[in-house]
ZADO-1210 file (C-alpha; in nm, 4 decimals, padded with zeros to 6 digits):
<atoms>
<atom x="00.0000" y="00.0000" z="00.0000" code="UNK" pos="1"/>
<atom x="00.1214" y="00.3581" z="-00.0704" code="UNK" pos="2"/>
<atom x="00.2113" y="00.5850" z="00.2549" code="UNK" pos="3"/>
<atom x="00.0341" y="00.9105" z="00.2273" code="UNK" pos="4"/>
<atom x="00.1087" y="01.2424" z="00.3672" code="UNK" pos="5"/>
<atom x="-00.0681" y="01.5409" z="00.4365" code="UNK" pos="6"/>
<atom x="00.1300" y="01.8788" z="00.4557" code="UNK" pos="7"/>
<atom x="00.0042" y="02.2223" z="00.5605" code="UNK" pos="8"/>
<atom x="00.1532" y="02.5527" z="00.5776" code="UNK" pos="9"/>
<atom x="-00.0225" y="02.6812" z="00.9141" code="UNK" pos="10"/>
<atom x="00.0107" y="03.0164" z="01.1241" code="UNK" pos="11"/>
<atom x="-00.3303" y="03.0618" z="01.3809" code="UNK" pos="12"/>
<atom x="-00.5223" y="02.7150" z="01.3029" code="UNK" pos="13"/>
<atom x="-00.5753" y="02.6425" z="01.6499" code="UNK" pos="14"/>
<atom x="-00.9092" y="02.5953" z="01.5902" code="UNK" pos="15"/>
<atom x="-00.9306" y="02.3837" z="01.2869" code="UNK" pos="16"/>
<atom x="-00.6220" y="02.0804" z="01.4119" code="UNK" pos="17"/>
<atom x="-00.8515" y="01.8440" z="01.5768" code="UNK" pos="18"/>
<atom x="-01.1486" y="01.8428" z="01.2835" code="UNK" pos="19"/>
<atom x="-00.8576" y="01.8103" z="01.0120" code="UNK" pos="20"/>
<atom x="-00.7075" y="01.5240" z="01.2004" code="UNK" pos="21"/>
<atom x="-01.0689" y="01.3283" z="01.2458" code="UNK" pos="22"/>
<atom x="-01.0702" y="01.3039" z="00.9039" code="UNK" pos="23"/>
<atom x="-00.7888" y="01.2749" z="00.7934" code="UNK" pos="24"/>
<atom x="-00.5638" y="01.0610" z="01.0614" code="UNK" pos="25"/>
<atom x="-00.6976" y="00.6970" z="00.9742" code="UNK" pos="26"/>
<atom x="-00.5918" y="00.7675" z="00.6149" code="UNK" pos="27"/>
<atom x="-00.2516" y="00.8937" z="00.6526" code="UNK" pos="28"/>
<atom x="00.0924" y="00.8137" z="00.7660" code="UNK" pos="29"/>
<atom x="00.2447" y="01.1254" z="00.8301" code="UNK" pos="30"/>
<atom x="00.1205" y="01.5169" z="00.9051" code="UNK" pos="31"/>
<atom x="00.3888" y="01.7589" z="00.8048" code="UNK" pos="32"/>
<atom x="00.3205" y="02.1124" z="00.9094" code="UNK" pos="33"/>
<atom x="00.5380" y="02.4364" z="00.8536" code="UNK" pos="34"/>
<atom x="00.4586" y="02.6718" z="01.0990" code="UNK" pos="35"/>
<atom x="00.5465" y="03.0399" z="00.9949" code="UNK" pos="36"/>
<atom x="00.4765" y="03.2030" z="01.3576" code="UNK" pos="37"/>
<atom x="00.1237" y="03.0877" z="01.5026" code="UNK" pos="38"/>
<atom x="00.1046" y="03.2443" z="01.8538" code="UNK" pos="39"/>
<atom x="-00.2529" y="03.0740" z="01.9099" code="UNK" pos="40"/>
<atom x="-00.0973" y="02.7387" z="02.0631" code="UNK" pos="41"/>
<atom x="-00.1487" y="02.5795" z="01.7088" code="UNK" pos="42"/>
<atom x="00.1979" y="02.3906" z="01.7539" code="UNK" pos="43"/>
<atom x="00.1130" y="02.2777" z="02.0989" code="UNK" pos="44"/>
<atom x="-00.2359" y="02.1523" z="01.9557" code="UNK" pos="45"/>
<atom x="-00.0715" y="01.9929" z="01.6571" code="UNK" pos="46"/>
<atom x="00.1771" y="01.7773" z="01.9588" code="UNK" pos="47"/>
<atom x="-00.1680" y="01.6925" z="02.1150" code="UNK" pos="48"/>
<atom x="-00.3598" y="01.5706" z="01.8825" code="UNK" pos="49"/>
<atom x="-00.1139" y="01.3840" z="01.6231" code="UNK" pos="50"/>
<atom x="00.1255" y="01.2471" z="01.8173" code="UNK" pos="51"/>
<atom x="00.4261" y="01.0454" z="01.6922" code="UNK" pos="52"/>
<atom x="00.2846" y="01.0861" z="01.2956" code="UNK" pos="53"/>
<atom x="00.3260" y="01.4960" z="01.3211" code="UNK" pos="54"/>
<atom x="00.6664" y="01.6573" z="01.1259" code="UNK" pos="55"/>
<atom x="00.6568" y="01.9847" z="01.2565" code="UNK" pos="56"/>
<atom x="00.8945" y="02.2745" z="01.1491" code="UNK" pos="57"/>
<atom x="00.9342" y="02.6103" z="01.1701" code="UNK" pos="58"/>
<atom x="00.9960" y="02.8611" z="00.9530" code="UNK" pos="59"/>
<atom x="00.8519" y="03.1913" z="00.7617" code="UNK" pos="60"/>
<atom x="00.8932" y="03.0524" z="00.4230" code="UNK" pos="61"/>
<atom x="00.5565" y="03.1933" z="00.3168" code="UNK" pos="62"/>
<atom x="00.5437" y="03.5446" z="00.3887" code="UNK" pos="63"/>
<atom x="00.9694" y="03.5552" z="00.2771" code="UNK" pos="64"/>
<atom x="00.9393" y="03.3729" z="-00.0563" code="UNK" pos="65"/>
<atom x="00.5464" y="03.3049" z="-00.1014" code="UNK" pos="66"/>
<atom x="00.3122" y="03.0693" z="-00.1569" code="UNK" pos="67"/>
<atom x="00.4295" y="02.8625" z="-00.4557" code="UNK" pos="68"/>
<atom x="00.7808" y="02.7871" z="-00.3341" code="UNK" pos="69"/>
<atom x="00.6482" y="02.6941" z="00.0204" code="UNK" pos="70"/>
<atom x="00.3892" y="02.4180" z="-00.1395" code="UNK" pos="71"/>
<atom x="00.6948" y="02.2793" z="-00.3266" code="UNK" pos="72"/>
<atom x="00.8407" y="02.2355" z="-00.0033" code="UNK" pos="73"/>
<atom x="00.5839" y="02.0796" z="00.2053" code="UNK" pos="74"/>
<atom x="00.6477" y="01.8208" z="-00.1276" code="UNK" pos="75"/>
<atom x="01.0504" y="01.7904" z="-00.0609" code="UNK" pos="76"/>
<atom x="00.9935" y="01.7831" z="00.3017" code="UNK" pos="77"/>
<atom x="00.7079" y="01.5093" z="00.2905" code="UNK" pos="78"/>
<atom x="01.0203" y="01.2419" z="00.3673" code="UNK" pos="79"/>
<atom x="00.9214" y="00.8691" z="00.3226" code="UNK" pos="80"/>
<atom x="00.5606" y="00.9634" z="00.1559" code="UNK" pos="81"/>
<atom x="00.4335" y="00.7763" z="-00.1774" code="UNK" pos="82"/>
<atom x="00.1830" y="01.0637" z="-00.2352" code="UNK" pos="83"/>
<atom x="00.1314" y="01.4015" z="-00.0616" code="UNK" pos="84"/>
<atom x="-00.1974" y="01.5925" z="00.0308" code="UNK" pos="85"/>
<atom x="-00.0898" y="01.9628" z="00.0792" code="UNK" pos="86"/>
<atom x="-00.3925" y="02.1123" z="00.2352" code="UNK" pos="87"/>
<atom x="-00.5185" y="02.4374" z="00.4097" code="UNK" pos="88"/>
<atom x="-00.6088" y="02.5531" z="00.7701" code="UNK" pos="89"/>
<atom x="-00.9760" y="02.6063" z="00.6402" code="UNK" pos="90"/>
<atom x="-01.0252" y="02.3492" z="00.4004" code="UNK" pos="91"/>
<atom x="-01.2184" y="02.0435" z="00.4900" code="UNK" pos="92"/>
<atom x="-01.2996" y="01.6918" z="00.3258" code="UNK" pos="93"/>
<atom x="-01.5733" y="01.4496" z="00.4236" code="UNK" pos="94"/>
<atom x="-01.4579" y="01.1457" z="00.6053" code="UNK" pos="95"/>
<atom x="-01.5918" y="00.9123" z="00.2287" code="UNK" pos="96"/>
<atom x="-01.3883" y="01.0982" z="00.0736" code="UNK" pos="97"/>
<atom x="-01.0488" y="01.1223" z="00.2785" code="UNK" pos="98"/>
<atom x="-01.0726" y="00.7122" z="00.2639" code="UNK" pos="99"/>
<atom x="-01.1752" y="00.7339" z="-00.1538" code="UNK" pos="100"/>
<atom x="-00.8233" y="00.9230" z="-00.1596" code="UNK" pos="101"/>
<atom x="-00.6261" y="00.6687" z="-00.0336" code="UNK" pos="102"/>
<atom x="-00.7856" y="00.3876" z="-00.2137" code="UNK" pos="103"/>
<atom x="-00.7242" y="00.5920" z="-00.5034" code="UNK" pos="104"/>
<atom x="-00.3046" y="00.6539" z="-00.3962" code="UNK" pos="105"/>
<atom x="-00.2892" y="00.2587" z="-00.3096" code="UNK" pos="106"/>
<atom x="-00.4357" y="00.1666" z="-00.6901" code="UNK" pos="107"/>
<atom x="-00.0547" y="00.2814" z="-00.7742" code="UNK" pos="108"/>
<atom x="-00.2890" y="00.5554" z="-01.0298" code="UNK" pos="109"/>
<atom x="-00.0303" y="00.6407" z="-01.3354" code="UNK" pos="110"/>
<atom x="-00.0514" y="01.0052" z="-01.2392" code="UNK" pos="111"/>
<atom x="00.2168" y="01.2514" z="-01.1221" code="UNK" pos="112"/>
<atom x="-00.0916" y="01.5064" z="-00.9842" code="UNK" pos="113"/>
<atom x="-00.4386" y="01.4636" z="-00.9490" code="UNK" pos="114"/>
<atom x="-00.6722" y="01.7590" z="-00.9795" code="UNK" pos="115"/>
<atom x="-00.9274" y="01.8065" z="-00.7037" code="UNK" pos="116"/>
<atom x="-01.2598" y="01.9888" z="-00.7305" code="UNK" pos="117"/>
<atom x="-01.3108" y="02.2507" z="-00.4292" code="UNK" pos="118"/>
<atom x="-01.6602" y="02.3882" z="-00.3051" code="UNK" pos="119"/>
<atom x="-01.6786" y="02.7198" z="-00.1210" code="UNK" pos="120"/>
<atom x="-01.8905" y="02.6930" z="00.2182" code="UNK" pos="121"/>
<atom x="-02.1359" y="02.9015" z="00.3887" code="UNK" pos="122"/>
<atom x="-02.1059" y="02.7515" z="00.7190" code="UNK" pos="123"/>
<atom x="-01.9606" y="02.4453" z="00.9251" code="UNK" pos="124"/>
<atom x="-02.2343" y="02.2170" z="00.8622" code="UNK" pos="125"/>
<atom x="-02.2706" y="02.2934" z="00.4639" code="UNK" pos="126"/>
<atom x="-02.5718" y="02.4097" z="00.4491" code="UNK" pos="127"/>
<atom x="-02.5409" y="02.5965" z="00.1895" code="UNK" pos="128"/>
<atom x="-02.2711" y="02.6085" z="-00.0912" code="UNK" pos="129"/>
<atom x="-02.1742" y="02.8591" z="-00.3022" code="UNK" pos="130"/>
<atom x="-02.1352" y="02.7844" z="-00.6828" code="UNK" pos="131"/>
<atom x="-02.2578" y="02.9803" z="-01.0211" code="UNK" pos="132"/>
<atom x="-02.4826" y="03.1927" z="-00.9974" code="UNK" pos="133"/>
<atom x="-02.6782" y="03.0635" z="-00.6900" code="UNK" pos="134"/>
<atom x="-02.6809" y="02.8450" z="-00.3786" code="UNK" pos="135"/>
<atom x="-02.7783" y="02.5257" z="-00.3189" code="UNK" pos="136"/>
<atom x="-02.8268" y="02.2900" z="-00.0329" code="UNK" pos="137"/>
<atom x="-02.6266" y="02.0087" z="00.0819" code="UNK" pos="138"/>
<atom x="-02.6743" y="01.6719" z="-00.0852" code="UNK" pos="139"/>
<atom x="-02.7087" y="01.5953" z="-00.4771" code="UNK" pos="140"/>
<atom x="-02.6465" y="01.9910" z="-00.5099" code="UNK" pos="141"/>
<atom x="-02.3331" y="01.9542" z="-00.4062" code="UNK" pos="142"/>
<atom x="-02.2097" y="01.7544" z="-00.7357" code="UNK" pos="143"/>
<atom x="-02.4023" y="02.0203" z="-00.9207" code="UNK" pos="144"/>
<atom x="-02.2058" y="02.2956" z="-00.7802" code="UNK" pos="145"/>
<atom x="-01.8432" y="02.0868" z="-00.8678" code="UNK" pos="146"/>
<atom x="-01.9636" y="02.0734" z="-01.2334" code="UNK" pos="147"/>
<atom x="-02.0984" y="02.3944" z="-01.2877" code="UNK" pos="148"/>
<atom x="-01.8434" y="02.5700" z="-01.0538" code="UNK" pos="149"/>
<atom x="-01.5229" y="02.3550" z="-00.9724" code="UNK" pos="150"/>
<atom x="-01.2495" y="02.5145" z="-00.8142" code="UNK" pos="151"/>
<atom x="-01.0176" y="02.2832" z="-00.9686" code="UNK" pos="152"/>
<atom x="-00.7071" y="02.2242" z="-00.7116" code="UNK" pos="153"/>
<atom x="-00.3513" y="02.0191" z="-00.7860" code="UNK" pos="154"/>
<atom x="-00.3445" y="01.9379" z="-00.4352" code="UNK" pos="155"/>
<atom x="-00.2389" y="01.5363" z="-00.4569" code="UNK" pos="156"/>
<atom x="00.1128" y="01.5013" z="-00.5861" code="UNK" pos="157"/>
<atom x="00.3140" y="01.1753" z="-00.6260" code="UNK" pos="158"/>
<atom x="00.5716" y="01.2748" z="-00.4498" code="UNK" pos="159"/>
<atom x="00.8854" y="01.1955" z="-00.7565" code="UNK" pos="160"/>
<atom x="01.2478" y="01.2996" z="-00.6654" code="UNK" pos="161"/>
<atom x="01.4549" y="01.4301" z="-00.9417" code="UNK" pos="162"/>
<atom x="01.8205" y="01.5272" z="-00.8833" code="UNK" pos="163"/>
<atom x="01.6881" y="01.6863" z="-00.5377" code="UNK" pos="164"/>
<atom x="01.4177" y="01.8312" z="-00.6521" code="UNK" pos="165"/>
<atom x="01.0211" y="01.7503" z="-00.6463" code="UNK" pos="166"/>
<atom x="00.9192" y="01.6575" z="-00.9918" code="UNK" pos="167"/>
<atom x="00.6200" y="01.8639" z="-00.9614" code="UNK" pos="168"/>
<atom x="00.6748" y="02.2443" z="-00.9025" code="UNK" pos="169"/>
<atom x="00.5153" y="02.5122" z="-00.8702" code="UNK" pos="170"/>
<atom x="00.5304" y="02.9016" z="-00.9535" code="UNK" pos="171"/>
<atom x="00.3962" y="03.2617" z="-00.8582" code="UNK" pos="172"/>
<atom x="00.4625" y="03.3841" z="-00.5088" code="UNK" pos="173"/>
<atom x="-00.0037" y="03.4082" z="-00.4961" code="UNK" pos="174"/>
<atom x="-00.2407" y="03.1781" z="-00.6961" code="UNK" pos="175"/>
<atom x="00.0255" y="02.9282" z="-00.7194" code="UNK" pos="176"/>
<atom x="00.0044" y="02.6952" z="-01.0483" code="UNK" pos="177"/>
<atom x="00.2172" y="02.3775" z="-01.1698" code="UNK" pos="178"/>
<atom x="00.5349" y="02.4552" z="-01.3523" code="UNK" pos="179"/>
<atom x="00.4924" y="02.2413" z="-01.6948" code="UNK" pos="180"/>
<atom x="00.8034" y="02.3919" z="-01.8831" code="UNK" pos="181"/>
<atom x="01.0383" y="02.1252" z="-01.9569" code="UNK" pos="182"/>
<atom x="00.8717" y="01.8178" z="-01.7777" code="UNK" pos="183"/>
<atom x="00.6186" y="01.6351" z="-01.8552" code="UNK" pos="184"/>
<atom x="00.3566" y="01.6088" z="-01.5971" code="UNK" pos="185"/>
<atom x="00.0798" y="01.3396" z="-01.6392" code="UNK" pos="186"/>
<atom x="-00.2308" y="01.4045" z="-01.4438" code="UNK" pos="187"/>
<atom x="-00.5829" y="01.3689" z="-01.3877" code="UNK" pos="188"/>
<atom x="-00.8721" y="01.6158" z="-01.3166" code="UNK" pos="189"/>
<atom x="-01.2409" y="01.3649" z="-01.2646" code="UNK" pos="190"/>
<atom x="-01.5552" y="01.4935" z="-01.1290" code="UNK" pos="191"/>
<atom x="-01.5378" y="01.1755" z="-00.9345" code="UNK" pos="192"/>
<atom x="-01.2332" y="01.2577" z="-00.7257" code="UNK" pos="193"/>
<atom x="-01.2558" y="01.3814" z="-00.4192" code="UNK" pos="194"/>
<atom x="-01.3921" y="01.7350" z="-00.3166" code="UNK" pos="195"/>
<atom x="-01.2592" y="01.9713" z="-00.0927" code="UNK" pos="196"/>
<atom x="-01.4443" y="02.2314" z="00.0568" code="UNK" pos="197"/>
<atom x="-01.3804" y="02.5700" z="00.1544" code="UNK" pos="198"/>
<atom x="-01.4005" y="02.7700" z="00.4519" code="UNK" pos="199"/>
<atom x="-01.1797" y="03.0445" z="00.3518" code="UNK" pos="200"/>
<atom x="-01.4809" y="03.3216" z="00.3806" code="UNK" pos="201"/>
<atom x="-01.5457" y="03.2239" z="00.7134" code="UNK" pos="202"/>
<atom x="-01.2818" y="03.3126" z="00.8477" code="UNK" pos="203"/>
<atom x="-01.2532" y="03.6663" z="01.0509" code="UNK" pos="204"/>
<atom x="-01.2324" y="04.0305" z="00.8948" code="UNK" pos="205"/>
<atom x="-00.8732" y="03.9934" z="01.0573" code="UNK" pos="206"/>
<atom x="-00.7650" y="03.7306" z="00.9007" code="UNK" pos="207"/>
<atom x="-00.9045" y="03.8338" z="00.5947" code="UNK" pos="208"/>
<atom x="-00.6994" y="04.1397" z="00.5651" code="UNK" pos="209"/>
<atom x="-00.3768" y="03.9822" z="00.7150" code="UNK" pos="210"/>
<atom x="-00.3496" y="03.7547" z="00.4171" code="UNK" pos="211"/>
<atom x="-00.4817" y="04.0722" z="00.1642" code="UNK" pos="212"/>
<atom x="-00.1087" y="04.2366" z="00.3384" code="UNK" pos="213"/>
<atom x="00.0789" y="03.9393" z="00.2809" code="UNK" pos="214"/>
<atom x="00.0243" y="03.8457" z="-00.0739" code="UNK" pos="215"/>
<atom x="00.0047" y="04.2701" z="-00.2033" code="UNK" pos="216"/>
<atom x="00.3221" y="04.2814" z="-00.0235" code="UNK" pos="217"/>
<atom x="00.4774" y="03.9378" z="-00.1607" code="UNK" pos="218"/>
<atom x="00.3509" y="04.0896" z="-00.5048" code="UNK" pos="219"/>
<atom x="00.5464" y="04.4169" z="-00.4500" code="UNK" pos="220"/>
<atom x="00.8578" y="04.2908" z="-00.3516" code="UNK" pos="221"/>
<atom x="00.8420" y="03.9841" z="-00.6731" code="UNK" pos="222"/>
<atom x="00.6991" y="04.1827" z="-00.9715" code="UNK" pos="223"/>
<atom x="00.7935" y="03.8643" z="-01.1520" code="UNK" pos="224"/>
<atom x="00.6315" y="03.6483" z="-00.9988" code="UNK" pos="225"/>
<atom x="00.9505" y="03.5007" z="-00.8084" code="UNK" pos="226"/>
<atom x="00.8806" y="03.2005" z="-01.1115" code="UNK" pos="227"/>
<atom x="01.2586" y="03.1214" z="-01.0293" code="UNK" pos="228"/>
<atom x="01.1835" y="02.9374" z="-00.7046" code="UNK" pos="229"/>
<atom x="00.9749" y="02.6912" z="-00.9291" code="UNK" pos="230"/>
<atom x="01.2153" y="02.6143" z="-01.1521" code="UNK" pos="231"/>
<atom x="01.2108" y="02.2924" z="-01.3220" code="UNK" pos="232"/>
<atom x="01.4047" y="02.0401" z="-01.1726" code="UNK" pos="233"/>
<atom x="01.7850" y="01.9954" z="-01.3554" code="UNK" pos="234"/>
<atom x="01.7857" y="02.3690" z="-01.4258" code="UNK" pos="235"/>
</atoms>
């Protein structure tokens, strides 16, 4: 069977630690989290609650270099993994679908990423979710909202070493993509896979505007997009 590991970049996800690791602890074999400065006790939390399967490091890799080198990291870092998860403080999965993930990774699937469709969320219980034009309520609408609206997200990566470097790689310091110059990356986007959904808008005005500061200033200070720290491997 494949070993799968989730990653996170975290800072202030107190709160969300022990729903993430309901879900997803019977599925995987390691948590990796990067911790870029959380003052909320998110690191003791993450001790609590995970135990001997939690990687935990610090270090401000986010808000120095941005978003697209630190997901190529949480790759590198995932040591020992067969496939890696990287996945956000206020994301969620359902429980069906965390296991339909790792029956998918232990199929050996002949991807290098596989695309998930992401749902934004009114509130905790999904009552309502956001897509098109309108709302609709949890149940069948919820596969109606991934195929009119799918936020489609390369958040499952076989995790493929190449002279030191992850195979897959991503660029822009915001609204990081998949580098596909000089590589050829095979993957998969199905309606079918598993969905994530989002809780990004509930989080707090706060919040809000402290990642609006970080990405206008990671913008400012890489006009280019910083596309060097997602080089393709060899180069």
């Amino acid at each position: 069977m494949a070993t799968l590991g989730l990653a996170s970049n975290f800072e202030n996800e107190f709160q969300m630690i022990e729903g993430l690791w309901k879900i997803f602890g019977p599925v995987v074999d390691q948590w990796l989290v990067v911790d870029s400065g959380s003052q909320d006790n998110t690191q003791q939390k993450l001790r609590e609650i995970v135990g001997d399967k939690l990687v935990l490091i610090e270090d401000p890799m986010v808000k120095e270099v941005g978003f697209a080198h630190a997901r190529t990291q949480l790759i590198e870092l995932s040591e020992g993994m067969d496939w890696v998860l990287t996945f956000d403080g206020d994301d969620l999965m359902c429980p069906d679908d965390a296991k339909k993930m790792k029956r998918m990774v232990d199929e050996d699937p002949p991807y290098d990423m596989i695309w998930l469709p992401r749902i934004s969320c009114h509130d905790r219980e999904m009552r309502w979710i956001e897509f098109g034009g309108g709302n609709g309520t949890i149940g069948s609408d919820k596969f109606v909202a991934i195929k009119h609206h799918a936020d489609w997200q390369p958040k499952l990566v076989r995790r493929t070493m190449i002279n030191g470097k992850s195979k897959v790689q991503f660029k822009r310091v915001t609204h990081e993509i998949p580098v596909y110059e000089g590589v050829n990356l095979r993957e998969m986007r199905s309606y079918d896979n598993p969905i994530i959904e989002s809780y990004g808008r509930l989080k707090t005005l706060e919040q809000r505007q402290k990642v609006g500061v970080l990405c206008r200033g990671l913008r400012k200070k890489f006009p280019e997009g910083l596309e060097e720290f997602g080089e393709v491997y060899g180069d």
